[in-house]
N, C-alpha and C positions, 0 to 999 in steps of 0.2 A: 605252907602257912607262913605269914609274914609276922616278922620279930615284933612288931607292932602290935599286930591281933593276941598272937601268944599275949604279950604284958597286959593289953588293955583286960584280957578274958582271964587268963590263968595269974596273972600276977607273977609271974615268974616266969623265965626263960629256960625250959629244960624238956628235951624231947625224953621221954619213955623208949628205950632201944627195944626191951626186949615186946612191947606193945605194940610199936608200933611195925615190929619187924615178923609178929605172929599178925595182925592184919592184914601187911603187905603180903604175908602166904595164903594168904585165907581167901586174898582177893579175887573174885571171878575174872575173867578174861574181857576183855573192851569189847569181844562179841556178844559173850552171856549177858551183860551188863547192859546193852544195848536193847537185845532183845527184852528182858524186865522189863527196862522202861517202855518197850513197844504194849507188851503185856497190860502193864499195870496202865497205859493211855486206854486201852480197849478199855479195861473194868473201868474206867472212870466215865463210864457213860449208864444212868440208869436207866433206861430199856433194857441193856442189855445186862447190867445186873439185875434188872426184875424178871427176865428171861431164864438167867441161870438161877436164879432161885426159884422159879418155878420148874426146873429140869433135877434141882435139887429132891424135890418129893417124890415126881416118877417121871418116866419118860412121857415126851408130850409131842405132840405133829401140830404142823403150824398152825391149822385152825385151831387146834386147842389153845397154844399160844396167846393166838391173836384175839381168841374172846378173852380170858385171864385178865390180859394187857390192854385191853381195849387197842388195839391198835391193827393196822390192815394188815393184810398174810404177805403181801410185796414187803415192808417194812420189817415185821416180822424174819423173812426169809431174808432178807439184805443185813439184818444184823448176825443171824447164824452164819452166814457165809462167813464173816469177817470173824467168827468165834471159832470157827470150823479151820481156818486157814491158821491161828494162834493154838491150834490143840485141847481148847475149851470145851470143845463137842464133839460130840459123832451121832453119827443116822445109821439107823437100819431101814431098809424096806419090808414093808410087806406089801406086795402086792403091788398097787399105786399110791401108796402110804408110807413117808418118810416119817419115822418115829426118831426122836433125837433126845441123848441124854446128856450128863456130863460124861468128859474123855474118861474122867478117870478118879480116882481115891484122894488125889492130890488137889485137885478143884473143888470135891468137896469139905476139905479140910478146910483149903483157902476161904472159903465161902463162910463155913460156920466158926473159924475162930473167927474172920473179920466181925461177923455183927456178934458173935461173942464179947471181943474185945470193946467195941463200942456200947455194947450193954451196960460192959463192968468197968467201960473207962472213968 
């Protein structure tokens, strides 16, 4: 941070030690931190969050999807790929039927504080 920005923003010239020496520990690794931002690029496309909040309610096979979403089962199945590869989702079969849900406890968390948060922002 430049001595400049400090004075124009804080008015004063003084780093917090022990602040900013518990963030510096707290920090994820330039891998972790990479991938989030891979992460959070994927959510930022909605198809593919009106996808995951429809795997939110129950598990769904692409045709299901794709009527929901109005959108075609290639489309469809080209955004689970890419959700599938991020740990977003998983499939089971049955039969000749790929049923797909969220991976896991932590994406649905993800999913309903976000429009929580934006309900109650």
């Amino acid at each position: 941070m430049s001595e400049d920005f400090c004075q124009v923003n804080c008015q004063v010239n003084i780093i917090h030690q022990k602040q900013v020496m518990q963030a510096t520990e707290n920090m994820p690794s330039d891998h972790l931190i990479s991938e989030a931002a891979d992460l959070f690029s994927l959510l930022g496309d909605n198809s593919r969050l009106r996808i995951l909040q429809a795997l939110n309610t129950t598990e769904l096979c692409v045709c299901d999807l794709a009527a929901i979403l109005n959108m075609s089962s290639s489309a469809v199945s080209h955004q689970l790929r890419l959700m599938r590869t991020k740990g977003l989702v998983r499939y089971r079969k049955e039969g000749k039927i790929a049923y797909y849900s969220l991976a896991d406890r932590y994406v649905q968390d993800l999913l309903s504080n976000t429009f929580e948060h934006l309900k109650n922002g």
